[in-house]
N, C-alpha and C positions, 0 to 999 in steps of 0.2 A: 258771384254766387250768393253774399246776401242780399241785395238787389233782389232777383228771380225768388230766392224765399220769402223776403219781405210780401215781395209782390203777388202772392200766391193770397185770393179773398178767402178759400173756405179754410176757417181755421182746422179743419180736420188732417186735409189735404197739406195743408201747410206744414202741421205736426210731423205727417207722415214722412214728408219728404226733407225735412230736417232730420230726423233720424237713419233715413236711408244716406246722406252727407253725413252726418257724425262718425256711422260706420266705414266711410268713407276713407274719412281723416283720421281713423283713429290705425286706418291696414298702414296707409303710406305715413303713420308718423307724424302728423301733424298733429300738435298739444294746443289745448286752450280752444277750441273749434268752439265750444259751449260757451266759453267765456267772453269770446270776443264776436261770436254774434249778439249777446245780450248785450254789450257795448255798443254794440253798431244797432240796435235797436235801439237803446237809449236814446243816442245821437240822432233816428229820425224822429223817434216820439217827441224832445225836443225842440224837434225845427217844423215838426206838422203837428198829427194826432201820435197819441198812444198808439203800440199795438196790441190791442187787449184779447187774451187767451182766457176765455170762460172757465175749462175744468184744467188744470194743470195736472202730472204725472210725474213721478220719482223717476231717477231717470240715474240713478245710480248702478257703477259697473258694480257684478255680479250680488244686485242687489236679491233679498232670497226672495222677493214680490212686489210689485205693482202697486201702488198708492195713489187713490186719487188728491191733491194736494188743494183742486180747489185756484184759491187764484194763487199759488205760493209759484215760483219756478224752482226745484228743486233737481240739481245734477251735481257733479265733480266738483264742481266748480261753489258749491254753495248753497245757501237756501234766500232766497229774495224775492221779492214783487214790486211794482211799480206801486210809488205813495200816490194816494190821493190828491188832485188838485194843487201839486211841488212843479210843476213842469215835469213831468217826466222822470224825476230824482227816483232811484232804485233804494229802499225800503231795504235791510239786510236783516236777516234772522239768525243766520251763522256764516260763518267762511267754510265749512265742509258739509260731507254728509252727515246726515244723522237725521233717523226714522227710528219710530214706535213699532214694535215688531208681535208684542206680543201683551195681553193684559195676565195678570195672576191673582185671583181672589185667594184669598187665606182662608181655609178652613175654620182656622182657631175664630177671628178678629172680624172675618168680612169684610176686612179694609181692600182698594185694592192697588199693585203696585204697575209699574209697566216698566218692561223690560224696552229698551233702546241700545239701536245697533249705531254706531259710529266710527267714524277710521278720520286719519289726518294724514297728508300728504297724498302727492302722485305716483311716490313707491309704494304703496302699500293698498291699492285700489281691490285687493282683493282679500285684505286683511282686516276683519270688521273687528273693531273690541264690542263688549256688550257691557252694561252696566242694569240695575234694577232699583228704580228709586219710585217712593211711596206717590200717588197719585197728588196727593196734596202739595208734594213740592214741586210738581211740574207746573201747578197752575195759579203761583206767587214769582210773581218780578223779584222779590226779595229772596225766596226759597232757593230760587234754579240758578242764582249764580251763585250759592253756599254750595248749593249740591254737587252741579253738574262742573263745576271750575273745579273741582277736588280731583277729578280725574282725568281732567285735559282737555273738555270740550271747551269750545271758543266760545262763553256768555260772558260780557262785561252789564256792567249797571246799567241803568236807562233804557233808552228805545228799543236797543239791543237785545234784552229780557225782557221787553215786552214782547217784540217781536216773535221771539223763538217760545214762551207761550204762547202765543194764536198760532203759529206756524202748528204745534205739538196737539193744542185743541182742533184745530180746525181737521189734520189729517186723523185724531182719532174719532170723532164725528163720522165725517165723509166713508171713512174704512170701518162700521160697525162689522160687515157683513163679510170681512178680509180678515183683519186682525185678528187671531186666537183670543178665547179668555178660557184660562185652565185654572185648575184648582191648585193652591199653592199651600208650603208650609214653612214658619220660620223656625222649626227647631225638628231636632229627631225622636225618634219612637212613635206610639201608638198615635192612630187618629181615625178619623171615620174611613179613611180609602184601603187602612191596614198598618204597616210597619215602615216609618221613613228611615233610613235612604231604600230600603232595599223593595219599596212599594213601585210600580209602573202606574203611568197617568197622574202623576202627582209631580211638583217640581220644586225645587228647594229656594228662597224668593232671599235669602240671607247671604247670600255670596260676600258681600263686602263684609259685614259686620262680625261672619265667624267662619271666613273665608279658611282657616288653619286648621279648626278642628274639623270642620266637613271632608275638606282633604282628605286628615288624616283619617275619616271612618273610611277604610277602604280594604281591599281585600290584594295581596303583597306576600311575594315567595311562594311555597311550599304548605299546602296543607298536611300534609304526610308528615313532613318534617316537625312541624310546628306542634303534630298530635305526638308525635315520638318523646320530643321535649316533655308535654305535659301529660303526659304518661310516665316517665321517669321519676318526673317531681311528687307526682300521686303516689307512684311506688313507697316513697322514704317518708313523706311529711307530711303528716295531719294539717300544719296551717294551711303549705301550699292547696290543699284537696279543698278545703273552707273558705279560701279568697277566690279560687275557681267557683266553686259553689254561687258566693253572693254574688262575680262577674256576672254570672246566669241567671242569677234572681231576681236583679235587677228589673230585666224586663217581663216578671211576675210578678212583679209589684204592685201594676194596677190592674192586671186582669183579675188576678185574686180579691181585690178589696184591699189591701195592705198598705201600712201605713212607711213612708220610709224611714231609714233604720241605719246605721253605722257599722261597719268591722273595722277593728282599730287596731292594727300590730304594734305592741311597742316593748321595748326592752334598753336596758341603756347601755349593753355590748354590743361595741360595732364589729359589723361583719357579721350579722345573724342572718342577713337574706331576707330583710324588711323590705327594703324595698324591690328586690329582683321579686318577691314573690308581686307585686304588687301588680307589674310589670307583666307578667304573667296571666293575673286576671285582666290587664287593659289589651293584652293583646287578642285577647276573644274579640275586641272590635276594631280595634283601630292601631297605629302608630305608638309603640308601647314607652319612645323614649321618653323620659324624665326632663320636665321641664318644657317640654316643648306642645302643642297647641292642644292634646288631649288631656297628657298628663301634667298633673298643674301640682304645686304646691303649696304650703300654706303662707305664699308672699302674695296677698294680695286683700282685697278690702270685701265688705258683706255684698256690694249692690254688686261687687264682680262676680262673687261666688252664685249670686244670686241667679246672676245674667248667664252664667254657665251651664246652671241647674239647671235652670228654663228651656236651653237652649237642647242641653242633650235630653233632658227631658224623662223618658225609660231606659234610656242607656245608663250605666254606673259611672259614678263620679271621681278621679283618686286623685288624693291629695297627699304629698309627701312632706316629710318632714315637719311637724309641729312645732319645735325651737324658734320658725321662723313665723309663730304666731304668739312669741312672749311677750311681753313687756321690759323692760330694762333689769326689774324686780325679779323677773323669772317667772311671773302668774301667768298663763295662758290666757288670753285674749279673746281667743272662738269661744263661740256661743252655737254650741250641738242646736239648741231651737230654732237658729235662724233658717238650718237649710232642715230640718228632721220636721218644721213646721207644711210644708210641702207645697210654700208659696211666698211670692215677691212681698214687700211692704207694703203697701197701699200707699199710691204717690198722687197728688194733683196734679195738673198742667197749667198750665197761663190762663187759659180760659175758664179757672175753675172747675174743672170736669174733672175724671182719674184717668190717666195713665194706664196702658195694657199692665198686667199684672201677671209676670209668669207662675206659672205655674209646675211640679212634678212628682211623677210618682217614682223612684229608684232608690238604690243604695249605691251611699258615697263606704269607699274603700282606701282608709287614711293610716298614715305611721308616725313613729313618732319615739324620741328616748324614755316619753314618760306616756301615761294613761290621758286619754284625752279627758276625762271627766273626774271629776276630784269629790270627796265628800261633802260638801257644799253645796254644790250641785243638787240642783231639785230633781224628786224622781221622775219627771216626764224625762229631763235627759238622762240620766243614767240606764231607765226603761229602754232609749231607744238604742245602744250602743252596747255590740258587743267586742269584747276587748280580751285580745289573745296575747300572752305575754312570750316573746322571742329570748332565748337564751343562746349562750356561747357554745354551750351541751348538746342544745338540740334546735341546730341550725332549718331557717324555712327553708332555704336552697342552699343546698353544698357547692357549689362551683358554680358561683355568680356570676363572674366573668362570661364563662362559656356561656350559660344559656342566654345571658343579656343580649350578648350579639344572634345569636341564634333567635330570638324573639324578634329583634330588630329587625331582622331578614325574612320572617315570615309570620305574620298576622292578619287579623281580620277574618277569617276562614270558619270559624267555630260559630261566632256567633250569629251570622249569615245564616250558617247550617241547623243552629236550634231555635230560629226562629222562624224557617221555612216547617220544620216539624211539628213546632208547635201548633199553626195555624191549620193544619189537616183537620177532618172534621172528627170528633168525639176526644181531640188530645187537650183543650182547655178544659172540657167538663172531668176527664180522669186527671189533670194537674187539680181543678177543685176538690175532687176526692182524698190523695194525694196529701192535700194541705191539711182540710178536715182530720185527716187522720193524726197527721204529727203533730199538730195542732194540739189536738189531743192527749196524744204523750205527753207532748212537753210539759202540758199545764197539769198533770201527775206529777210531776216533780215540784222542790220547793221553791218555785221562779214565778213571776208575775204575768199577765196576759202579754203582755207587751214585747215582752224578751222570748216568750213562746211563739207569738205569732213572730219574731224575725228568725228565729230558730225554724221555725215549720216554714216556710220560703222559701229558705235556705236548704234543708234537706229536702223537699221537694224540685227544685233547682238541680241539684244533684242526681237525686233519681233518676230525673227525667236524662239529662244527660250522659249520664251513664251507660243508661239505656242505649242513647242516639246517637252517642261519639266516642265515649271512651271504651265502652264495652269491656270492661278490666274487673269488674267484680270488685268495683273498690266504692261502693256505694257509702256515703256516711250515714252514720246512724245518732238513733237519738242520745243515746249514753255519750257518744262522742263527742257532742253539738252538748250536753247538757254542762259539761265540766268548765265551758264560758260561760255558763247564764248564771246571773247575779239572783241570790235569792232574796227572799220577800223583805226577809228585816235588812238585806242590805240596804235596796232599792229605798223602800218607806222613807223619808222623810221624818216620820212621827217618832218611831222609833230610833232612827238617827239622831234627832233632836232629842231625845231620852237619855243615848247615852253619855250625849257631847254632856247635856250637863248635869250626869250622875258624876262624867270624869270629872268634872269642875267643883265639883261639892268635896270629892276626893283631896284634889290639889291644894284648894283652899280651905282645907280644914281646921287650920287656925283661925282663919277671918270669922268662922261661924261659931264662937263660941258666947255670942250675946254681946250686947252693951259697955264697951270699956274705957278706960279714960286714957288710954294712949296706942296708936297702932287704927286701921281699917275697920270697919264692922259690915258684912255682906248679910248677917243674919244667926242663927241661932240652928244648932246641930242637936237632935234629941236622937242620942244613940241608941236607945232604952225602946222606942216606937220606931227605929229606924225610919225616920223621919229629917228632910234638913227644910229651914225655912228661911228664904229667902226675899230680902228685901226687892218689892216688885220693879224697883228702877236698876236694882244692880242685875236682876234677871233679865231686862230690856235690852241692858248692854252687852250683856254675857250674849245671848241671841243673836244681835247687831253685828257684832265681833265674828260670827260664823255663822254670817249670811242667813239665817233661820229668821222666821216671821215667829215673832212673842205672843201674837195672837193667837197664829193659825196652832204652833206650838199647844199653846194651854187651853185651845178648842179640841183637840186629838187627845190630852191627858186629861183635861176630865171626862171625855168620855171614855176611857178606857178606866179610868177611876184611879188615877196616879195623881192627882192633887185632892187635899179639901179644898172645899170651898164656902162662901156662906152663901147666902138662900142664892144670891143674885151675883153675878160678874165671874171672875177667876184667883181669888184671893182671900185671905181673912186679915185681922188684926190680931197681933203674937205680941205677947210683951218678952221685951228683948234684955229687958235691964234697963238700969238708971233713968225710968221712969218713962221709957221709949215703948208703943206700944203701934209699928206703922204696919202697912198692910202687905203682906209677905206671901209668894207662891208654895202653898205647905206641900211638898214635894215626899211623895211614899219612895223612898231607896230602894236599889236593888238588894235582895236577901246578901248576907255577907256569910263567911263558909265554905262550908261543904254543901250548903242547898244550894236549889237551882233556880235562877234569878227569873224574876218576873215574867211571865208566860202572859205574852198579849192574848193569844188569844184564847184564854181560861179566865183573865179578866171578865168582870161582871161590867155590863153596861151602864 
């Protein structure tokens, strides 16, 4: 039989009638039919000529298409060609199947990737795995055996990976007008085709990399059930109605313009329903449990949180537990700017160029025993974070247990449903209406643009909601939303800095009584001008000491007219005693009494 094929001159013909024997040997059970005539080819190419087949063909069981290969031989049995000028020696590229099946450009990046279908063994002929790795590593000897040996395909060093590059090139070439090239994304939420996962025509190019949380965005159990649950919890508890809220707002974060923002549960009684509530807002998208590939907590490093952010992108972020972001000391560790800045670090590469830089517009939804932000804290972060304090009295969920598992058992449903609503036409322009308005409100009250605009999100989130799923007439409002927002002299900085060391001038009211020959001297107290004056190094360190800029400080207090000064700088010369006269921050005190202390903004400029 190979004889009669051998001997067959038109390679067409030839082709043909090898394939009509293949199927042959493949009814009555005979294995290896592919193999051992490219053997027995060997063996005459050796003893005569070559037998040279100009376009070669994929030739894999139930492959999903056609490939022209070029000169590769590619079947069951492997991917090989006859070397050049060896005698006849057989060139191997792999020991099994494996084809390019599909290209993916990225939206974001333009890079693009290519999806490869591969199987191993002759049990599983109809079992393709698939893998999707970046274009650039297919076409490095070095790259494709890091890459592709990760996951099982048969590439060692040398000829080997060289070979299976040109094998990979050659058929993607030959196949421009075969292979698909679709539009891809590495992360979810908004992008120009619409809303990922839940967009058609778009594909998700990240499988390996965050293979757990993709998963988990999926839609599981009972919507009915799931609405019944968070309907009950709206029923009894302001927080739950507010963590549901921001779940929602999340992905109005960047239709609006909005910057992202924090909601921070915390209380140091356990058992208030911190985290079931939390639990509750993740299951609007995905797999609610704790700990596992949506729900993340605070054990982990910035470039991870980072890569998460990125990754989910407009979807909300929740983070559990803050203890597990302490220090040995008990100081908290996170930095609200790293993810509230709404973008990766700026990284180089080897070749000196940068690194993709994720990017996102959401709110992360974190817990915690204590407040994630402390007064320290500068006010861009305290602006971004609103923070709900959970008590023993007034539990987020009464019966954790129960709804946990019931969560468990059915998610994903909601927020599928409010982002199909959203997208109808005239429903973003009345969500920007919507915000305008609360917006509005908000910033009537005594709170900052910043805490308004996460408030006005947030009740707009809500509205809309309400409206489209809950239907329960439990809309929030802005009084309700207002009794978290930090107001202006919290948030300030200036003013915080004010009073840190008005206390300080209190505390140490011995040290400031002038010049003395035994004991500290910080400076000189004129009670009479309620006035303290301060030695300008002891004031650098007092600042130092709680995190405050001593500049940025006495740039904000003379202009609001809370120090003298002389013509020039932030300081005068005081004589202090025994013949000391250095240069000291002359610091106006707050009124002492029954008056009412310093009104910034009744200050003279």
């Amino acid at each position: 039989m190979f004889e009669y094929l051998v001997g067959i001159e038109d390679p067409y013909e030839q082709g043909m009638a090898e394939r009509r024997v293949a199927a042959i040997a493949a009814e009555v059970k005979f294995r290896d039919f592919k193999k051992l005539f490219g053997l027995y080819k060997k063996k005459i190419k050796a003893l005569t000529q070559p037998v040279v087949v100009e376009d070669g063909l994929t030739e894999f069981e139930a492959q999903p298409y056609e490939l022209n290969t070029g000169e590769w031989r590619a079947d069951d049995a492997g991917i090989w060609k006859y070397g050049p000028g060896n005698g006849g020696n057989i060139s191997w590229a792999c020991s099994h199947p494996i084809m390019p099946v599909q290209r993916l450009r990225g939206v974001d990046t333009g890079l693009l990737k290519i999806k490869l279908l591969y199987r191993r063994g002759y049990n599983q002929k109809k079992n393709w795995n698939e893998v999707v790795v970046d274009a650039r590593d297919i076409a490095s000897a070095t790259k494709i055996v890091d890459r592709l040996s990760a996951v099982g395909i048969s590439v060692t060093s040398g000829e080997r990976a060289n070979n299976l590059v040109d094998y990979l090139r050659d058929v993607l070439d030959l196949n421009q007008d075969i292979i698909p090239e679709v539009k891809s994304v590495s992360r979810m939420g908004w992008n120009e085709e619409g809303f990922s996962p839940y967009v058609s025509g778009i594909v998700f190019d990240s499988a390996d990399t965050f293979r757990g949380a993709y998963n988990a965005i999926t839609q599981v159990g009972s919507y009915d059930e799931w609405k019944a649950e968070a309907l009950d919890a709206r029923s009894y508890s302001l927080t739950a109605r507010i963590v549901l809220a921001a779940s929602f707002a999340s992905v109005l974060v960047e239709p609006l313009g909005c910057l992202p923002f924090f909601v921070h549960l915390w209380g140091m009684d356990s058992g208030t329903g911190k985290t079931v509530a939390q639990m509750l807002g993740a299951s609007v998208w995905a797999n609610p449990a704790v700990g596992q590939s949506y729900f993340q907590t605070f054990r982990g490093t910035v470039v991870g949180f980072e890569m998460m952010a990125g990754f989910l992108h407009s979807l909300p972020l929740f983070l559990d537990d803050l203890q597990l972001a302490k220090d040995r000391h008990g100081n908290v560790i996170f930095n609200v700017y790293d993810l509230a800045s709404g973008t990766g670090k700026l990284r180089s590469n080897k070749a000196l160029g940068l690194n993709y830089t994720p990017t996102w517009a959401n709110c992360f939804i974190t817990s915690g025993e204590t407040p994630l932000v402390s007064d320290t804290d500068g006010a861009g972060a305290l602006n971004r974070v609103i923070e709900i304090e959970c008590t023993a009295n007034d539990k987020a969920i009464r019966d954790g247990h129960r709804t946990a598992n019931k969560l468990k058992a059915n998610y994903g449903w909601a927020g599928r449903d409010f982002v199909e609503h959203f997208i109808q036409d005239g429903e973003r322009e009345r969500a920007l209406q919507l915000y305008d308005d609360f917006f509005k409100a908000c910033t009537e009250s005594d709170t900052t643009d910043k805490q308004a605009m996460a408030a006005a999100v947030v009740l707009t989130a809500d509205t809309l909601a309400t409206e489209w799923i809950f239907q329960d007439s439990k809309a929030l409002t802005v009084q309700e939303m207002s009794e978290f927002l930090k107001a202006r002299a919290t948030v300030s900085l200036a003013d915080r800095g004010y009073d840190i060391i008005c206390d300080w001038v209190a505390v140490n009211a011995n040290k400031l009584r002038g010049s003395s020959d035994s004991g500290d001297c910080y400076g000189l107290l004129d009670s009479e001008r309620n006035m303290a004056y301060i030695i300008r190094s002891v004031f650098n360190r007092v600042c130092q000491e709680n995190s405050i800029s001593s500049k940025a400080l006495l740039s904000h207090l003379k202009t609001k007219g809370l120090i003298e000064t002389s013509a020039k700088g932030y300081t005068k010369t005081k004589y202090i005693g025994n013949g000391q006269s250095p240069n000291c921050v002359c610091l106006k005190l707050q009124k002492a009494g029954n008056e009412e202390d310093v009104d910034f903004d009744e200050l003279p400029l």
